[in-house]
DRENLOMI-477136 format. One record per atom (N, C-alpha, C): chain; residue in three letters; residue number from 1; y, x, z; atom name. Coordinates in steps of 0.001 Angstrom, whole numbers, plus 524288, in hexadecimal, padded with zeros to 5 digits. Atoms other than C-alpha are relative to their C-alpha. Layout:
{unit->A&code->ALA&pos->NUM&y->Y&x->X&z->Z&site->CA}
...
//
This chain:
{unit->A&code->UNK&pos->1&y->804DB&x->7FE45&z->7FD9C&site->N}
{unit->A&code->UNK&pos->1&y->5BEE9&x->304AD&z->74962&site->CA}
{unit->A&code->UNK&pos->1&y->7FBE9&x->8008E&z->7FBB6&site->C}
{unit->A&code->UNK&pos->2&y->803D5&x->7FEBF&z->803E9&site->N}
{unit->A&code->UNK&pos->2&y->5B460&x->30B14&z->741D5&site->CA}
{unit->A&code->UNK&pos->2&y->7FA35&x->7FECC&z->80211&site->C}
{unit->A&code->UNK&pos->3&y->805EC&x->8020D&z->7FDD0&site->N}
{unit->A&code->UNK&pos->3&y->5A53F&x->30808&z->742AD&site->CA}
{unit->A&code->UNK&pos->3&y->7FCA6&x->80512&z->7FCD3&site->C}
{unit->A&code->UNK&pos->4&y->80406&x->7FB7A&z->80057&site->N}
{unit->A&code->UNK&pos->4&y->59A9E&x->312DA&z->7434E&site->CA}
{unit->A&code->UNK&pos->4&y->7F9F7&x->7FF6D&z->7FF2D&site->C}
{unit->A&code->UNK&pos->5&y->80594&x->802C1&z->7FF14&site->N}
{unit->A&code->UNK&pos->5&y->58D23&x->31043&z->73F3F&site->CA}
{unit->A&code->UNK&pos->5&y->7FCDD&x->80610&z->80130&site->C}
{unit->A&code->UNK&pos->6&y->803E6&x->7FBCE&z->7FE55&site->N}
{unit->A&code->UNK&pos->6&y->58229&x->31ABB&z->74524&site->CA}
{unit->A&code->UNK&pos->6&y->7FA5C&x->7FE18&z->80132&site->C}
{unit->A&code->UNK&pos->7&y->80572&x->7FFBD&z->8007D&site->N}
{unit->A&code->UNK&pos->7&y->57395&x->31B1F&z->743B5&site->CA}
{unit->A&code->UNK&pos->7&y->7FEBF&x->80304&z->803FF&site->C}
{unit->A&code->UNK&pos->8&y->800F4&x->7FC63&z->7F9C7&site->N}
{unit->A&code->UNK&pos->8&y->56F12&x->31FEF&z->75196&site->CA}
{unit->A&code->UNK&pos->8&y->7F89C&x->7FEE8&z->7FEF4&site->C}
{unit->A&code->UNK&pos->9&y->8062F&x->800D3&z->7FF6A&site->N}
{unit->A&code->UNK&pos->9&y->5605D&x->322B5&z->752A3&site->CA}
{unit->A&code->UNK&pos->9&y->7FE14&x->80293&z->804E7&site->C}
{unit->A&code->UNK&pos->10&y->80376&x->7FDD6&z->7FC5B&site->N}
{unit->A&code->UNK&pos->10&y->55746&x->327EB&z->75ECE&site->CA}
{unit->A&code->UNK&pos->10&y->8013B&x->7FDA8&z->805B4&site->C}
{unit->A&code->UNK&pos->11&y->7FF34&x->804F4&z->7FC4C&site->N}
{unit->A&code->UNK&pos->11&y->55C3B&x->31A96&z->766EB&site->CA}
{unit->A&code->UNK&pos->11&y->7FA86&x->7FC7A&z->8008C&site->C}
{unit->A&code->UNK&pos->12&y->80498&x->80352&z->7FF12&site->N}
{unit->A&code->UNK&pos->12&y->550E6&x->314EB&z->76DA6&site->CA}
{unit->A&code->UNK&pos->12&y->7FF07&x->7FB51&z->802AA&site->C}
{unit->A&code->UNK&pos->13&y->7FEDC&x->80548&z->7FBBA&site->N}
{unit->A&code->UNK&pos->13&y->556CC&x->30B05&z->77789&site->CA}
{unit->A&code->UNK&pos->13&y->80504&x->7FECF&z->800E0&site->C}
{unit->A&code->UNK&pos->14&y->7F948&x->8015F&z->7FDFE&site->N}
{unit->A&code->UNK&pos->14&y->562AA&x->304B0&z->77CB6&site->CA}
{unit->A&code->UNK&pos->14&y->802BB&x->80409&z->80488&site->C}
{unit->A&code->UNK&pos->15&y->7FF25&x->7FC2A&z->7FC8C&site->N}
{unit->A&code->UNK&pos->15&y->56582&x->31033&z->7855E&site->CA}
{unit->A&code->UNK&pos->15&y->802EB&x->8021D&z->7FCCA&site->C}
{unit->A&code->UNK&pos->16&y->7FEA7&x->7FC93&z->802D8&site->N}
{unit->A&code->UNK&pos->16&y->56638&x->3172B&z->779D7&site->CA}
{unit->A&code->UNK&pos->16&y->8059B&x->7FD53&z->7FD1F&site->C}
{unit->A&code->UNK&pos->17&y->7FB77&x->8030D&z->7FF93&site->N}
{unit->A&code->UNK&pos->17&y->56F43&x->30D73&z->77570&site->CA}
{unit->A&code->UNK&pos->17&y->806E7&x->80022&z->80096&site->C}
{unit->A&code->UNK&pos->18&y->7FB34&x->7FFA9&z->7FB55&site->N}
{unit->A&code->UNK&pos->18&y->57822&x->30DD7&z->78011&site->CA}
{unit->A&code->UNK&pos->18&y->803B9&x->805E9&z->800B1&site->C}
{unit->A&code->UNK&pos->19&y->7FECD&x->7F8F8&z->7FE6E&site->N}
{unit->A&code->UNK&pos->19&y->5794A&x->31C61&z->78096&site->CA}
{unit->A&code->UNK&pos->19&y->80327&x->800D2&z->7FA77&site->C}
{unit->A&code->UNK&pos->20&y->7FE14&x->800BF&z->80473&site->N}
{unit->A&code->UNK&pos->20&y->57D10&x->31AFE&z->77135&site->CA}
{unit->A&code->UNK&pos->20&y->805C9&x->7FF89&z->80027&site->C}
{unit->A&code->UNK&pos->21&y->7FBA8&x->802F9&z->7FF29&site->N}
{unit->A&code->UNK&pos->21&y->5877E&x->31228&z->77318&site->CA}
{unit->A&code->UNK&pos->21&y->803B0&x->8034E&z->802D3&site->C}
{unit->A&code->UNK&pos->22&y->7FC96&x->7FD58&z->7FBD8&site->N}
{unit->A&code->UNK&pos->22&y->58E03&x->319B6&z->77E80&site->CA}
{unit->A&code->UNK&pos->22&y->80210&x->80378&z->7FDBC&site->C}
{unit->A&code->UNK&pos->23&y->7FE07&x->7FB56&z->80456&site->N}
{unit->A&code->UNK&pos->23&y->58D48&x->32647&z->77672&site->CA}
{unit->A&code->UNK&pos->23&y->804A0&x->7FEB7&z->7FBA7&site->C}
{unit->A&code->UNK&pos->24&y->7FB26&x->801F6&z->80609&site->N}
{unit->A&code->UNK&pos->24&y->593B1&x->31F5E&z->76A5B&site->CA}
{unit->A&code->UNK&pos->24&y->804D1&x->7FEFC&z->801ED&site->C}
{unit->A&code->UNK&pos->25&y->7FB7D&x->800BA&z->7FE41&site->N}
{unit->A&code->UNK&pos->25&y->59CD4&x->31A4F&z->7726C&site->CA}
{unit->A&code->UNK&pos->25&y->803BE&x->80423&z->80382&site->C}
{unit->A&code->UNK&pos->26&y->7FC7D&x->7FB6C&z->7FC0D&site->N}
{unit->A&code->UNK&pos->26&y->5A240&x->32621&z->779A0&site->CA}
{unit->A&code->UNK&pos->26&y->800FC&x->802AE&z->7FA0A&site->C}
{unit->A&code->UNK&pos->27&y->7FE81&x->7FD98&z->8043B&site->N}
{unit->A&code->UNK&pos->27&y->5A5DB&x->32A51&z->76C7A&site->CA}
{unit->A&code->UNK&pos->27&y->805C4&x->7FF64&z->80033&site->C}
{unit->A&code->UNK&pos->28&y->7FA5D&x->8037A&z->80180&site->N}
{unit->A&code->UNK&pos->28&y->5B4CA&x->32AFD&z->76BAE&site->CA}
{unit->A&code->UNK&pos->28&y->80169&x->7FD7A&z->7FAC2&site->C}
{unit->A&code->UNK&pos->29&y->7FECD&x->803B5&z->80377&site->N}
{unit->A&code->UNK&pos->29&y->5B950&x->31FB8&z->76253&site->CA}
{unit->A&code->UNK&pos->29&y->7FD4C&x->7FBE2&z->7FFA4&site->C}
{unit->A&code->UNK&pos->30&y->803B4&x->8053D&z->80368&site->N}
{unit->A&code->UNK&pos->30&y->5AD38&x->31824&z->762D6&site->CA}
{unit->A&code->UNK&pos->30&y->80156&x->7F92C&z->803F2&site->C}
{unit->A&code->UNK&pos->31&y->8006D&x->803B7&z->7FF83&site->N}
{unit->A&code->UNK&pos->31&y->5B028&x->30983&z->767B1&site->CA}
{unit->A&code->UNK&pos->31&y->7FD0F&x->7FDF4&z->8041B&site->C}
{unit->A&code->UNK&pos->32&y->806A7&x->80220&z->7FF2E&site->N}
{unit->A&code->UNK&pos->32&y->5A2E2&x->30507&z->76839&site->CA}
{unit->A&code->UNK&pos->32&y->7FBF3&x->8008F&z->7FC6D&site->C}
{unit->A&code->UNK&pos->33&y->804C9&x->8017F&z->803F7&site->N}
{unit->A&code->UNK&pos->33&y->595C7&x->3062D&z->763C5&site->CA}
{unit->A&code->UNK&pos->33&y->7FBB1&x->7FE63&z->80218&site->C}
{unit->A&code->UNK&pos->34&y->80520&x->802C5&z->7FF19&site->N}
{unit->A&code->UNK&pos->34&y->58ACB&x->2FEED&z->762A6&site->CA}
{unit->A&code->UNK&pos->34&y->7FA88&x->802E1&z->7FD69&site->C}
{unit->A&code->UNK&pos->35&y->8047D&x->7FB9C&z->7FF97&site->N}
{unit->A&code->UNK&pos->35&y->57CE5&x->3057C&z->76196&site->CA}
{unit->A&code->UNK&pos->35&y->7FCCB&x->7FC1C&z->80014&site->C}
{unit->A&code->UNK&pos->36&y->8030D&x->80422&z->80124&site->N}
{unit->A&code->UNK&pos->36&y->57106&x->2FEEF&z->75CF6&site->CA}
{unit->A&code->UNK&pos->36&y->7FB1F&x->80544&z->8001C&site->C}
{unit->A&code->UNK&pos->37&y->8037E&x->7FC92&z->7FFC2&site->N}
{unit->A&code->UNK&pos->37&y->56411&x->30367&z->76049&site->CA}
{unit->A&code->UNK&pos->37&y->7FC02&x->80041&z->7FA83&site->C}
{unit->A&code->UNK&pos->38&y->80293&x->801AA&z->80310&site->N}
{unit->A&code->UNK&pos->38&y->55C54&x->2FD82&z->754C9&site->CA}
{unit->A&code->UNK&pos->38&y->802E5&x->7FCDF&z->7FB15&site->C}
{unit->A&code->UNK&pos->39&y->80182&x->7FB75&z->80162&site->N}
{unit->A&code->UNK&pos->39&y->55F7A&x->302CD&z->74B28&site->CA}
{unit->A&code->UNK&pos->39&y->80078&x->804B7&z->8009A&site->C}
{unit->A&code->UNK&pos->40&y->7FE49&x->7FA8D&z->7FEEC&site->N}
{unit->A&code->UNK&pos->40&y->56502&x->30DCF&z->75154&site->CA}
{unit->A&code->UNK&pos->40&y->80565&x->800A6&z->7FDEC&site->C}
{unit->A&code->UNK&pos->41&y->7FB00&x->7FDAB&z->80248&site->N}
{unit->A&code->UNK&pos->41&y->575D2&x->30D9A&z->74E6D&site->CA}
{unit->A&code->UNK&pos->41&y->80417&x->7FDCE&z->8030D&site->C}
{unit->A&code->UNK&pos->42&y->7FC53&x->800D5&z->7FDD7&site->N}
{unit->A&code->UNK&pos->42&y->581E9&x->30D10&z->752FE&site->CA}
{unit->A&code->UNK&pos->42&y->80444&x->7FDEA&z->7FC53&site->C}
{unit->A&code->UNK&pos->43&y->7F854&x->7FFE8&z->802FE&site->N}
{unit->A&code->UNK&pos->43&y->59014&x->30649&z->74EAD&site->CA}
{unit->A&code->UNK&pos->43&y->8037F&x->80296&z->80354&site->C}
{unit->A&code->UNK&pos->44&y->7FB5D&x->7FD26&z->7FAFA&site->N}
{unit->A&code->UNK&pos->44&y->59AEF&x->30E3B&z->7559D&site->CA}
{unit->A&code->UNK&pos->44&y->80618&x->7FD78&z->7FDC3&site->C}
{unit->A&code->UNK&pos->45&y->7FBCA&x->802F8&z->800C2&site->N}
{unit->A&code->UNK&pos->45&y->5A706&x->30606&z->75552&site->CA}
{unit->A&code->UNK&pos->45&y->80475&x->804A6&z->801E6&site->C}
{unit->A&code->UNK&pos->46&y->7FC2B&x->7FD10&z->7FD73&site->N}
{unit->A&code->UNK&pos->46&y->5B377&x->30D74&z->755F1&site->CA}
{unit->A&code->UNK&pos->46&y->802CE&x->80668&z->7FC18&site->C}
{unit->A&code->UNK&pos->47&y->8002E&x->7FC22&z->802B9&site->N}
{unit->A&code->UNK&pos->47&y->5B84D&x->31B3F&z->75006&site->CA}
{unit->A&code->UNK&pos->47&y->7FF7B&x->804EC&z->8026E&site->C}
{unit->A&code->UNK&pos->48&y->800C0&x->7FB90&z->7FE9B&site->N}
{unit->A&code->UNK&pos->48&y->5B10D&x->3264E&z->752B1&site->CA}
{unit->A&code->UNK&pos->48&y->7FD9F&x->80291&z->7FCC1&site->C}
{unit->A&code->UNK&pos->49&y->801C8&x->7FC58&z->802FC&site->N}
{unit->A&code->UNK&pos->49&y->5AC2A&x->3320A&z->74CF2&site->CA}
{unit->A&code->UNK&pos->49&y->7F97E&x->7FF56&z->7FDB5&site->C}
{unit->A&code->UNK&pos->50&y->8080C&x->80268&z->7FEA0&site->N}
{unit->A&code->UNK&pos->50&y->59C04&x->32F04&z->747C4&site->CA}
{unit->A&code->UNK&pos->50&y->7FE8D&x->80529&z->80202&site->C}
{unit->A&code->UNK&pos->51&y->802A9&x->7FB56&z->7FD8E&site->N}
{unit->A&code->UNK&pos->51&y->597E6&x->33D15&z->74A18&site->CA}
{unit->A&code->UNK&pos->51&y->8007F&x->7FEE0&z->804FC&site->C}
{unit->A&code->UNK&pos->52&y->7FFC5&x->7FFD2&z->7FA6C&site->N}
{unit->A&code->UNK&pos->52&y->59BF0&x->33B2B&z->758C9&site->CA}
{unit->A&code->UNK&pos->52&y->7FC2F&x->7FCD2&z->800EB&site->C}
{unit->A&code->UNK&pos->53&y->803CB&x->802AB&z->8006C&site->N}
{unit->A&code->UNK&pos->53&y->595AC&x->32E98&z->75847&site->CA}
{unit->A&code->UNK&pos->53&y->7FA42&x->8020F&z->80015&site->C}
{unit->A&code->UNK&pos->54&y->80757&x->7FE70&z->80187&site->N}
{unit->A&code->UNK&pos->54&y->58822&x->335F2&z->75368&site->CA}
{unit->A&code->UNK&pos->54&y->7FEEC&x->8032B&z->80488&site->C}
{unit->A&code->UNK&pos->55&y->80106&x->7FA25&z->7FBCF&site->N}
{unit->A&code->UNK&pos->55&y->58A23&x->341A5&z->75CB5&site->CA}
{unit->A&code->UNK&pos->55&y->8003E&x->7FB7F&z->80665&site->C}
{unit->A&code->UNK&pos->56&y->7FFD6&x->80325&z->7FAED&site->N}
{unit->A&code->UNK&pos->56&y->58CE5&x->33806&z->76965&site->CA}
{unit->A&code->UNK&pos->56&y->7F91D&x->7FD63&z->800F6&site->C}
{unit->A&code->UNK&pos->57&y->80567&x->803D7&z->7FFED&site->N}
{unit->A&code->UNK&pos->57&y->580FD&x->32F30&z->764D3&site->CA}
{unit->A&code->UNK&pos->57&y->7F9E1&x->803FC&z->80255&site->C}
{unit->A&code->UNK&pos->58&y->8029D&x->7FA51&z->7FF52&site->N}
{unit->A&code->UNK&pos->58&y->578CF&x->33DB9&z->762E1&site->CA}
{unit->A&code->UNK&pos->58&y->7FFB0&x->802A7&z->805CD&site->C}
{unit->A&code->UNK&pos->59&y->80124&x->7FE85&z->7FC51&site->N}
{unit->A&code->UNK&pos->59&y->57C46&x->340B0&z->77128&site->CA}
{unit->A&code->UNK&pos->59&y->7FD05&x->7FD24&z->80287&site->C}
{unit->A&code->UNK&pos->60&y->80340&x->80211&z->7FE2A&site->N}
{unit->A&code->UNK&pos->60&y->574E6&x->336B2&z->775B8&site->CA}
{unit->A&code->UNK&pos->60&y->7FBBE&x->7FF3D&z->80051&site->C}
{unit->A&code->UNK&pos->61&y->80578&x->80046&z->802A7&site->N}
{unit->A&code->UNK&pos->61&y->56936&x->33B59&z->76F88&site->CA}
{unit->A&code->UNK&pos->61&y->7FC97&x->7FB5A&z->7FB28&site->C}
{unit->A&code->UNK&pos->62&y->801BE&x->804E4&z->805AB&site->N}
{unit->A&code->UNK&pos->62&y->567E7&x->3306E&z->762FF&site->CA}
{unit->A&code->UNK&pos->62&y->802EF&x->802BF&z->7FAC4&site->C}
{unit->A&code->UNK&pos->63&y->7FE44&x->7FF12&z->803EE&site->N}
{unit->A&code->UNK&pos->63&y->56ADE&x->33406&z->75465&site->CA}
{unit->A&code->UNK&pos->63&y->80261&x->7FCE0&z->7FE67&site->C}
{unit->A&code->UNK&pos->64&y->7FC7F&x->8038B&z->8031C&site->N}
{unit->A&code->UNK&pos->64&y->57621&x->32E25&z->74DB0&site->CA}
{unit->A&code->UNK&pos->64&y->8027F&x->80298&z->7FB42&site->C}
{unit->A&code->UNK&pos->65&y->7FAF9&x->7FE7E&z->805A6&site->N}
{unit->A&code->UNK&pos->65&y->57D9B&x->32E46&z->73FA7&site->CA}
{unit->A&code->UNK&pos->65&y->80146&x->7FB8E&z->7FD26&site->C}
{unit->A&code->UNK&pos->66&y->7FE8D&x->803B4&z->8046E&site->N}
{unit->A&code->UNK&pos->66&y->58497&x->326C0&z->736F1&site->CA}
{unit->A&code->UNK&pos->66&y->7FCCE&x->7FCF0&z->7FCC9&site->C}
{unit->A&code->UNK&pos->67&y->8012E&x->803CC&z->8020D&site->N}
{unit->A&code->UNK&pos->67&y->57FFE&x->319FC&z->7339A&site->CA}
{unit->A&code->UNK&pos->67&y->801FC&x->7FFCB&z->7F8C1&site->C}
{unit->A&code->UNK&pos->68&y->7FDE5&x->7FF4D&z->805D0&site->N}
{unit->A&code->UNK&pos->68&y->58327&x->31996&z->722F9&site->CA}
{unit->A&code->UNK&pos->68&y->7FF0A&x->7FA2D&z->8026D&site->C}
//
């Protein structure tokens, strides 16, 4: 199992959160992930693609990319 780090920004509450999470997780391969509002990122446990990852996160209306 691989680990994904992502920098998500334009999260303002635990809603936003929640909606995160769901997204990440309807990703095929991903596990689990956990989603943090402050500072704004995600770990995505599991093996999936990151672009999907960004584009899933992106439908939900929040910016995401690769954590360095």
């Amino acid at each position: 199992m691989s680990t994904i780090n992502l920098k998500i920004t334009g999260m303002t509450c635990e809603h936003c959160v929640r909606a995160a999470i769901k997204a990440l997780e309807g990703v095929p391969g991903v596990e689990k992930a956990e989603v943090t509002l402050t500072p704004g990122g995600a770990v995505v446990h599991g093996k999936a693609d990151p672009q999907q990852l960004i584009a899933a996160v992106r439908e939900e209306g929040y910016n995401a990319e690769m954590r360095g």
